[in-house]
C-alpha positions, 0 to 999 in steps of 0.5 A: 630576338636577334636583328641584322642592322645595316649601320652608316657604314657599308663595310659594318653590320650591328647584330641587335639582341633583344631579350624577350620580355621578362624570360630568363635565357636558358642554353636551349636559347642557342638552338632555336634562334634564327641566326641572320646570315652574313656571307660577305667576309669583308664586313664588321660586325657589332654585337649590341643589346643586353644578353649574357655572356654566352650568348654574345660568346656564342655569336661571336664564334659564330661569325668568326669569320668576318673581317672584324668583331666588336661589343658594343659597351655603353660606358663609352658609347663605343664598340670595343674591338674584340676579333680582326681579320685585317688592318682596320682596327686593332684589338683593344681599340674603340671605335665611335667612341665620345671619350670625353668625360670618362674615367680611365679605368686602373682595374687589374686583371689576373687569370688562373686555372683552377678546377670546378666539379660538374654534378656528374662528378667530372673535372673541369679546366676553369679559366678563373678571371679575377678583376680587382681594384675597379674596372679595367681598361680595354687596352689590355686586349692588346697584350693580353694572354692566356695563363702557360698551364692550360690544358689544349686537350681538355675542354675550357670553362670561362668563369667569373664576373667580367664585361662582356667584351672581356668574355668574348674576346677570351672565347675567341682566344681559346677557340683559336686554340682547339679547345674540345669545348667551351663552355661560360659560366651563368651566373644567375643559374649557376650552370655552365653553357656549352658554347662550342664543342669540336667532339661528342662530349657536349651538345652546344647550348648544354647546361652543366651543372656545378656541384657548389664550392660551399657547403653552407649558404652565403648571406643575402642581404636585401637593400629596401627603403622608400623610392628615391632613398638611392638602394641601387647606389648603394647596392652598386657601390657596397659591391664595388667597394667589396671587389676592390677590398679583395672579394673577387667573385665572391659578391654576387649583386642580384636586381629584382626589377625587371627594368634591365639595369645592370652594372653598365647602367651605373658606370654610365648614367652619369655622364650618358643619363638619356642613352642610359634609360633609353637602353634600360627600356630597351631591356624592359624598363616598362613591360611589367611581368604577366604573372608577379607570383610567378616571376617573383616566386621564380627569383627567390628560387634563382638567389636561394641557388646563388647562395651556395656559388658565392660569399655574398648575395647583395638584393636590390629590392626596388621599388615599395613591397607590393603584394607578392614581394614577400616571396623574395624574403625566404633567401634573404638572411639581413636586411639594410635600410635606406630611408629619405623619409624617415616617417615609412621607416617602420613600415618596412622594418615590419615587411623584413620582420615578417620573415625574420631577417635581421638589421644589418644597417639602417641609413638616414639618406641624405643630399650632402657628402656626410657620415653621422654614426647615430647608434651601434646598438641593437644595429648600426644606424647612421646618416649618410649621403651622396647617393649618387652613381660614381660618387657615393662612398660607402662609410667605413663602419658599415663595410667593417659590418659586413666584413664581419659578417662575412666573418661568421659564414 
């Protein structure tokens, strides 16, 4: 799972993690690698490969030692500088990176202590990290620092939906600090991993559970229509749009394809199209599951829990309903319909009406930058395009629907 690359530098090592097929990581993950040893201190290392952010926190603490730590970040085809020892790189910069043609990020990033309940009843320190308004940029590792009223003589929970970089340089930050322990938390099973521990309370790889902030279950609202029709725009976009609209960490973007596609993928398709699907097979992209009940029995069960840790769960269905996809329907509550083939519309109205949900929204896909309200009644129906990553916008009377929603959970 973890391969040590020597780079075209003699001074850099690219540590590799490849995710074995399908498997979802667990904490146990942390013991039972085999960790390449790097015993010269005067080398630099890039972590690369799609993993969560524990893992790559964890390995980052790992090889501390090393003269510099960086994350690679396919938006930039660069590596993000996280750790210096030396006078190489600063913290902050980029190196090996074709900047051309990117979007300078105006994200703003805010950190907060807050307090979260593990199901043994003990309190956590919770670092909250809050990113609004779009992506932030990497040169804020520069002057970065951690809020005044943290606790050094309690344990540290990093908590919320940030690049990968962001989190490892945050874990850094605090184990420079003495932290009893420091734990990330995982989104897809709603747990907390411990990923370094200087006393007994806690075993490194420790899954903690979290009693949930809501008593009810958020909404899930699955996007599906006919291949090509662009779901996965519209699922990155209504997601992005909801962040900068003021739902930090409360929207929960869930992708059911095996194919390794997440929120980097959007941000580079367009200007890095060939790199992007390379990476995407790298992750899975073409390895189909052994047993589809199982896999997707399994992740009805992962969004089910997701519904009580968040205010929203967004479902990028993929694809065409196959024979086991009906097992996902049961954590589903409302459905939103994007059609560029409006004669199999109703075929999939019948698949979500199986299961009762109810539609949200039904979306004529179309090649040109446009917005046609066509009803209001008995759901929303409008004719809307581009849907393309970075450009797609979503039509103000469908985010006023879904605020509404949100309004009544």
């Amino acid at each position: 799972m973890l391969r040590l690359q020597q780079t075209s530098s003699p001074n850099t090592k690219k540590l590799v993690i490849k995710k074995p097929d399908n498997q979802l990581l667990s904490g146990d993950t942390l013991k039972k690698l085999d960790y390449p040893n790097i015993s010269n201190p005067n080398v630099g290392l890039i972590i690369d490969g799609v993993a969560p952010n524990w893992l790559c926190s964890y390995l980052a603490i790992k090889y501390q030692h090393l003269a510099w730590i960086g994350c690679y970040y396919p938006p930039t085809k660069g590596v993000i500088i996280v750790s210096t020892n030396g006078l190489e790189y600063r913290v902050g910069s980029v190196s090996e990176s074709d900047k051309n043609n990117q979007k300078e990020p105006r994200g703003l990033l805010n950190l907060k202590i807050t307090e979260r309940i593990n199901t043994k009843g003990d309190s956590l320190q919770c670092l909250d990290i809050n990113i609004r308004e779009g992506q932030i940029s990497f040169e804020i590792l520069t002057n970065l620092k951690l809020p005044k009223n943290l606790d050094k003589s309690r344990g540290i929970l990093l908590w919320g939906q940030a690049p990968v970089w962001l989190y490892v340089f945050l874990t850094l930050r605090c184990q420079s600090l003495f932290f009893p322990w420091i734990a990330c938390y995982n989104q897809k099973t709603s747990e907390a991993i411990v990923i370094h521990c200087l006393n007994n309370q806690y075993e490194i790889g420790e899954q903690l559970g979290l009693i949930p902030p809501f008593k009810a279950p958020s909404p899930t609202i699955v996007m599906g229509g006919p291949p090509e029709s662009g779901k996965s725009v519209l699922a990155y976009t209504l997601k992005q749009t909801l962040l900068k609209n003021g739902f930090n960490n409360q929207v929960y973007l869930h992708r059911v394809a095996w194919d390794g596609e997440g929120d980097w993928f959007a941000q580079m398709i367009k200007d890095n199209k060939d790199l992007a699907i390379q990476l995407s097979y790298n992750a899975g992209r073409a390895i189909k599951p052994k047993d589809l009940s199982q896999y997707f029995s399994k992740q009805a069960q992962l969004i089910n829990k997701m519904r009580y840790y968040t205010n929203l769960v967004l479902l990028d269905f993929g694809g065409k309903p196959g024979e086991y996809d009906h097992l996902l329907l049961d954590s589903c509550t409302h459905y939103i319909l994007i059609s560029s083939s409006p004669e199999k519309n109703q075929e999939w109205h019948n698949f979500f009406q199986q299961k009762n949900l109810t539609p949200l929204a039904v979306i004529d896909s179309v090649l040109s930058n446009e917005c046609e309200v066509v009803r209001t009644e008995p759901y929303l129906h409008i004719c809307a395009g581009l849907w393309e990553y970075e450009q797609a916008v979503i039509p103000s009377v469908l985010l006023e629907n879904i605020k509404g929603l949100l309004a009544h959970y």
